[in-house]
N, C-alpha and C positions, 0 to 999 in steps of 0.2 A: 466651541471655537468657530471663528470665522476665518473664511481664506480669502487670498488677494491671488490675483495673476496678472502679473507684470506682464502687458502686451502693447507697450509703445512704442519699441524701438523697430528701424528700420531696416534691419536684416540683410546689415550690409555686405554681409561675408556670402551671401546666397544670392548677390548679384551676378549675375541679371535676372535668376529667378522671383526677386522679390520690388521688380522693378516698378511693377502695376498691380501691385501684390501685398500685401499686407503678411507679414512674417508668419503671426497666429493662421493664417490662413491656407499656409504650405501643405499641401495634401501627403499626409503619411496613409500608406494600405487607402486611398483615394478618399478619404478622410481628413478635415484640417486636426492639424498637429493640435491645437486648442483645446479640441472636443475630446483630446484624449487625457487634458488636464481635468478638465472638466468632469469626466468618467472618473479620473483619483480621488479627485476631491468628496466627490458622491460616495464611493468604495469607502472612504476615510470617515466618513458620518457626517459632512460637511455640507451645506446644502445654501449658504448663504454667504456668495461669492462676489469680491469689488473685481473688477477688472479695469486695472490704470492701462489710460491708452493717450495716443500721440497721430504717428503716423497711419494715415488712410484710416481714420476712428472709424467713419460712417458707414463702410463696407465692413466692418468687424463688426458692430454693431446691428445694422440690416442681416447681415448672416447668423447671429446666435439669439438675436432678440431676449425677450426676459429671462430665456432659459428653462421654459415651462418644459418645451422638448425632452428636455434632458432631464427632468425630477429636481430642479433646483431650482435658486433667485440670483439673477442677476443683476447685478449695480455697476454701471458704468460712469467713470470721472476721466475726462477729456482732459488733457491741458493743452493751452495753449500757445505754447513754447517748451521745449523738451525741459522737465526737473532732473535728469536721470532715476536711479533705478530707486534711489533712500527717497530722492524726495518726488517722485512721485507717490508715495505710499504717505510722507506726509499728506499730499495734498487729499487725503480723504480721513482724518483724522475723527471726523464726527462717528464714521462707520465701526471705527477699532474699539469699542468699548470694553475688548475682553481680548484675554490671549488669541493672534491670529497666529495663519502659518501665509507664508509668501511661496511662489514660486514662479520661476517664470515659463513664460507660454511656451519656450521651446525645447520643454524638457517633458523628457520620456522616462517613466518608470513602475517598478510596480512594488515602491517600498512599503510596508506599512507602518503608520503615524504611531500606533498604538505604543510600543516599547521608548519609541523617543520621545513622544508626549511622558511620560511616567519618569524619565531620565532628566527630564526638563524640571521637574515639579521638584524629585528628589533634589537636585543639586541647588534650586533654587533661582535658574539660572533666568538671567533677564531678556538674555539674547543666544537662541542655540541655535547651531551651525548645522547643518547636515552637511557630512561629508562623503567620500569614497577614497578609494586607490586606485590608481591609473596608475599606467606605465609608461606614460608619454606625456607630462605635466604640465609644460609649456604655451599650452592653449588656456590655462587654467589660473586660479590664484591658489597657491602652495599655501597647507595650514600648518603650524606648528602646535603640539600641545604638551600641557605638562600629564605627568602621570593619574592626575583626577579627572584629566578630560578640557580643563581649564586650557582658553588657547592664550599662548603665549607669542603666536609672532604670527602673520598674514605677509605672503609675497604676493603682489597680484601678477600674472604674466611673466615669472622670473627668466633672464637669461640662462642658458643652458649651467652655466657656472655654480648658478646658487640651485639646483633641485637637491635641497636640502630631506625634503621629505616625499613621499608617493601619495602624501592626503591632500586632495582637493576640495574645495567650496563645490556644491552642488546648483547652486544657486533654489535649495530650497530650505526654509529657517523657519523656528517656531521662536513668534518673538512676543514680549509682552507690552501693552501700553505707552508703561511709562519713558520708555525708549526714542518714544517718539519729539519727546522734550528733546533731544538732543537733535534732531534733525533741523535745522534751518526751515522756514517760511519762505515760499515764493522763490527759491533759488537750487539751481541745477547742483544734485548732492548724490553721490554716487555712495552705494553700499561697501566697496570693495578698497575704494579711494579715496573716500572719506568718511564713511562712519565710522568702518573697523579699527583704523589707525584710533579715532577720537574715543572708542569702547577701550583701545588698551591701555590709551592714555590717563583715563579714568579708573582704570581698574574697577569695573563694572563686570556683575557675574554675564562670563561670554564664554560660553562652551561649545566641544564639538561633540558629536557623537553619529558615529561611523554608519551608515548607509546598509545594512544586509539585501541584498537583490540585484534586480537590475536598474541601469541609467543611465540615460546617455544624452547628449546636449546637441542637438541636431542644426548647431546652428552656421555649418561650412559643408560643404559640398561630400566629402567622406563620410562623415558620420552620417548626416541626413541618406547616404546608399546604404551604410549600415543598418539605420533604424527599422528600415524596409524590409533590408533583408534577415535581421532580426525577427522581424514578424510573421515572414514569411515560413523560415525557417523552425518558428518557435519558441524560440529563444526568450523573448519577452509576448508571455499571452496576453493581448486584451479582445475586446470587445466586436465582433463583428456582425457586421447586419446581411453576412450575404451567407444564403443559408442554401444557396447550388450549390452541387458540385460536380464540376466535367467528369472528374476522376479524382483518382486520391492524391492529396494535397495541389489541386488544382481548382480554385473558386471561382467563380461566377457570377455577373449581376442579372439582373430581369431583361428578358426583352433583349438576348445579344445572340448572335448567328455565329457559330463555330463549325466552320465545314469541317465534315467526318472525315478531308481528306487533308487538311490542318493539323502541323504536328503542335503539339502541347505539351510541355513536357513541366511537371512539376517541382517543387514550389511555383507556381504561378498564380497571380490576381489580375481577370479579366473583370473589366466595368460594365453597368449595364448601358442597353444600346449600343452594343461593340457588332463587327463586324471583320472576322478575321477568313479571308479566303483559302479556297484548295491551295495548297504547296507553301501557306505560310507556315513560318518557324518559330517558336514562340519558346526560347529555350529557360531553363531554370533559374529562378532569382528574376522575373521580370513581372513590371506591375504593368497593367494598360487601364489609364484612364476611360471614363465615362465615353459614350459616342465617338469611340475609335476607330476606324477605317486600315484594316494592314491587308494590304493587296496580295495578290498571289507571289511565292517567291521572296516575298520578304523576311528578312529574318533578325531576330529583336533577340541578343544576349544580355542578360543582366543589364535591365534596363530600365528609366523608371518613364513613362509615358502619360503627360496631362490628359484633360479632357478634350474633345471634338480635335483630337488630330489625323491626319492623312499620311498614310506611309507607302509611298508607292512600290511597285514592282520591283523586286529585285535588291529594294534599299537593304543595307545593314547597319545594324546598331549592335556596338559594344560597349558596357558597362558605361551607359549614357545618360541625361536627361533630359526630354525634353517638354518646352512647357507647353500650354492649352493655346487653342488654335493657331497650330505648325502645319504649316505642310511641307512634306519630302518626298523630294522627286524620287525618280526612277534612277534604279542603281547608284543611289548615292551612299555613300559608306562614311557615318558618323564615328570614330572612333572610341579608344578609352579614355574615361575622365571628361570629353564636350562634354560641353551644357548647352542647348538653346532656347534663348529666351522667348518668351509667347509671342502670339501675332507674328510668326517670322513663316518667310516665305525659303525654301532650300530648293535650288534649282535641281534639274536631272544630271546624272553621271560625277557629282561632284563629291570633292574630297574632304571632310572636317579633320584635322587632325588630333592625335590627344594635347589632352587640356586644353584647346581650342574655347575660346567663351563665345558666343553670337548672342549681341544685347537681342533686347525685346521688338516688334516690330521692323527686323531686318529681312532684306530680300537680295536673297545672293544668287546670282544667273547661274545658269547653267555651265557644266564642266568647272566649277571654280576649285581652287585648290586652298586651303586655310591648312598649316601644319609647321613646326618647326625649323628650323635651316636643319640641314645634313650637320649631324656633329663633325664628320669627319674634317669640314671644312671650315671649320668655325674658328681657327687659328685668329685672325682677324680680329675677332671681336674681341670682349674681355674676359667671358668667360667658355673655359671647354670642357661639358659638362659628358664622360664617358659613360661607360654601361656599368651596369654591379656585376661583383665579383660576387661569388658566396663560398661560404666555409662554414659548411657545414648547417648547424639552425645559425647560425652570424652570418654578417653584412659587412663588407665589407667598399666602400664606394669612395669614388676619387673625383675632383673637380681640379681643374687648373683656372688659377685667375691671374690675370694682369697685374706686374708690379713691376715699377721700374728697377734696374739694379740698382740705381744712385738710393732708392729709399726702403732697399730691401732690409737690411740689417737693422732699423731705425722701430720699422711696420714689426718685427720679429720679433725688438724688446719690447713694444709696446704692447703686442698680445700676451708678451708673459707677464707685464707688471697687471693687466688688468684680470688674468686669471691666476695671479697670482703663483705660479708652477714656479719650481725651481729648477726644471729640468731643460737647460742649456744650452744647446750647440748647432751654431750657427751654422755650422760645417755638415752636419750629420742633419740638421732639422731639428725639430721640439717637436717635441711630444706632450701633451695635454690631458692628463688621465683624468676622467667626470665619474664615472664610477669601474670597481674592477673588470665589467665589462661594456664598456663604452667608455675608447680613446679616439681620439684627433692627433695626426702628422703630418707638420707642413714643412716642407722641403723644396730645395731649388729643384727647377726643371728645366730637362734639358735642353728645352730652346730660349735662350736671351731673354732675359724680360720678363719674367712667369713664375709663379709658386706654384705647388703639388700641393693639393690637401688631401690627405686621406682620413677616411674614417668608419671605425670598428665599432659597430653597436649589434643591440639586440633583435632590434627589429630594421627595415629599410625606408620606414618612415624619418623614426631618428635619426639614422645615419644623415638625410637627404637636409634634415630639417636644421641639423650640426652644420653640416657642410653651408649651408645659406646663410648660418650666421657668421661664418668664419669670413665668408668671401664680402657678405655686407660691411665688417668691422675692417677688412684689407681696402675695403674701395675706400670705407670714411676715413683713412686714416693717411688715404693718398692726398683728400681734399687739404688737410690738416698744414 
């Protein structure tokens, strides 16, 4: 078999991190995420790999060269203008002479080919799915299948309404040849949005067959903390070239100065050329890129830090990232969820708050303050997004948004005819039940003007992620 790895796209959910940045190139455990495809493919017997590319080719290229490095061959096809994801794989059709497998560049896993190559051949299958189960779908294309494995329906990105099933696309397939007749020449042709619909429509053997391991799609800002801390943790083992170690489960590169009076506390990955002072804090779950500078006093929580950065005195980082050549001043306190993009310059004493994003090449003065308005006073605007509640392992979390009273009852049948609920009363609220555990209730509130939404899920992701879509369909439906 031969493998492809889709690595054109521009990695736009990892903005600002992939601004000057090529997506393949996003450093997991201070490694691009690529090289860990690259590593599966080799593990799998695979050794003669296309990599379709797009955005910033020539720095993806310069950086893996033919692939000798790594015990493989590398073939590279540019296009010229983005095909998406089917037809760039067209566009290399001379290379596929024989069953390949796809995947793309920003997937982590540690499946092995072996059982679903043999599931492939048994059923005959022209086009097979790798899939999984997730608890959180929505980022994903939902697969349906019949009781032989045969898939019978593909949602790409369903609205919370239709998660019909927990199996997702992987985005890695073992496909054969002749498949490739169907894909369009020379025109932007996406796998998910236009192959699969044109595989069912044919009734062409298209199967799934479920995933055993780990896997995760690094390609939004959560996961990509995950992946990390996955690896950190253990969770998913690969490959590592740094054969220090400070202490246990704390690693090391070559040629980096950890003062004895530096706390370190593991899981931790220090780069080499690093450079962490007396009284820095360096706590669990935190990666530090190549040629990193953290001064004395500093202190880095669950955090993921590029190469050649500067962390001055006193700064704090929580559950952060930040990119290659940053600098951050003294006593500056970066929050949960910032991102800062490379080249950026963080003045001393200043405030990032969470989910804060700082594009790439910014320079913020000193004392500056970047963070949220005060909820409490947020009446004003249209949305007043409170704190979680919890009960227990559930989630319980509430938003109020804008709605005039003249089009409240109007906005209230229109979310029931669109999901369909039978469940009625304008007076009391609706209630919206998605599965036995995870509900939506949106109800008047008690200031003029305004809906309540609450929402009961399993985790506080969902709940937040419910919640955004309810208040997105109340705005569009003010426009209306």
């Amino acid at each position: 078999m031969k493998g492809v790895i889709m690595a054109g796209g521009k990695g736009l959910r990892l903005k600002p991190l992939t601004e000057k940045i090529a997506k393949p190139l996003v450093p997991i455990m201070n490694r691009p995420v690529m090289e860990y495809c690259i590593d599966w493919f080799k593990l799998q017997g695979i050794k003669e790999i296309a990599i379709t590319l797009q955005y910033l080719s020539k720095s993806i290229i310069d950086f893996f060269g033919d692939g000798s490095k790594y015990g493989v061959k590398l073939i590279y096809f540019t296009e010229n203008s983005p095909l998406g994801t089917a037809g760039g794989v067209r566009n290399i059709t001379h290379f596929l002479d024989d069953t390949f497998v796809v995947i793309s560049a920003d997937i982590l896993t540690d499946f092995s080919l072996q059982d679903a190559f043999q599931y492939h051949l048994e059923k005959r299958s022209q086009f097979t799915m790798i899939t999984t189960k997730v608890s959180f779908p929505n980022d994903y294309g939902i697969v349906l299948k019949h009781g032989d494995g045969r898939i019978r329906a593909f949602i790409e990105k369903p609205p919370i309404y239709k998660w019909v099933s927990d199996q997702v696309n992987t985005g890695i397939y073992i496909i054969e040849p002749e498949i490739i007749n169907y894909i369009p020449n020379n025109r932007y042709f996406d796998f998910s949005r236009d192959l699969f619909p044109l595989l069912l429509s044919r009734k062409l053997n298209f199967f799934a067959y479920e995933l055993i391991g780990y896997w995760i799609d690094i390609g939004q800002f959560s996961t990509y903390l995950n992946a990390n801390r996955d690896i950190l943790g253990g969770k998913l083992k690969v490959k590592m070239d740094l054969n220090n170690k400070l202490k246990d489960n704390v690693w090391i590169g070559s040629n980096s100065d950890v003062n004895p009076e530096a706390i370190v506390e593991g899981p931790a990955l220090i780069g080499s050329g690093c450079k962490i002072e007396s009284g820095a804090h360096i706590k669990p779950y935190s990666i530090i890129g190549n040629h990193t500078i953290i001064h004395s006093k500093a202190e880095i929580d669950e955090s993921i830090i590029w190469s050649n950065v500067t962390i001055q005195e006193g700064a704090r980082l929580n559950q952060t990232i930040i990119g290659s050549n940053t600098y951050i001043g003294e006593r500056t306190i970066i929050d949960n969820q910032a991102v800062i993009g490379q080249n950026s310059y963080i003045g001393q004493q200043s405030l990032i708050g969470s989910n804060i994003k700082v594009n790439s090449y910014s320079k913020i003065p000193e004392h500056s303050v970047f963070k949220r308005l005060n909820l409490k006073d947020y009446h004003q605007k249209n949305v007043l997004i409170l704190t979680d509640v919890y009960q227990g392992n559930k989630h319980l979390k509430k938003e109020v948004v804008y709605c005039p009273n003249h089009v409240k009852s109007k906005i209230m049948r229109l979310l029931i005819e669109e999901s369909k609920t039978e469940l009625i009363d304008l007076t009391e609220g609706i209630k919206f039940v998605h599965t036995p555990y995870c509900w939506t209730k949106i109800t008047s509130h008690e200031l003029e003007g305004y809906l309540n939404i609450y929402c009961y899920a399993d985790n506080p992701r969902m709940a937040t992620e419910i919640l955004k879509y309810y208040v997105k369909q109340i705005k569009n439906y003010q426009k209306v």
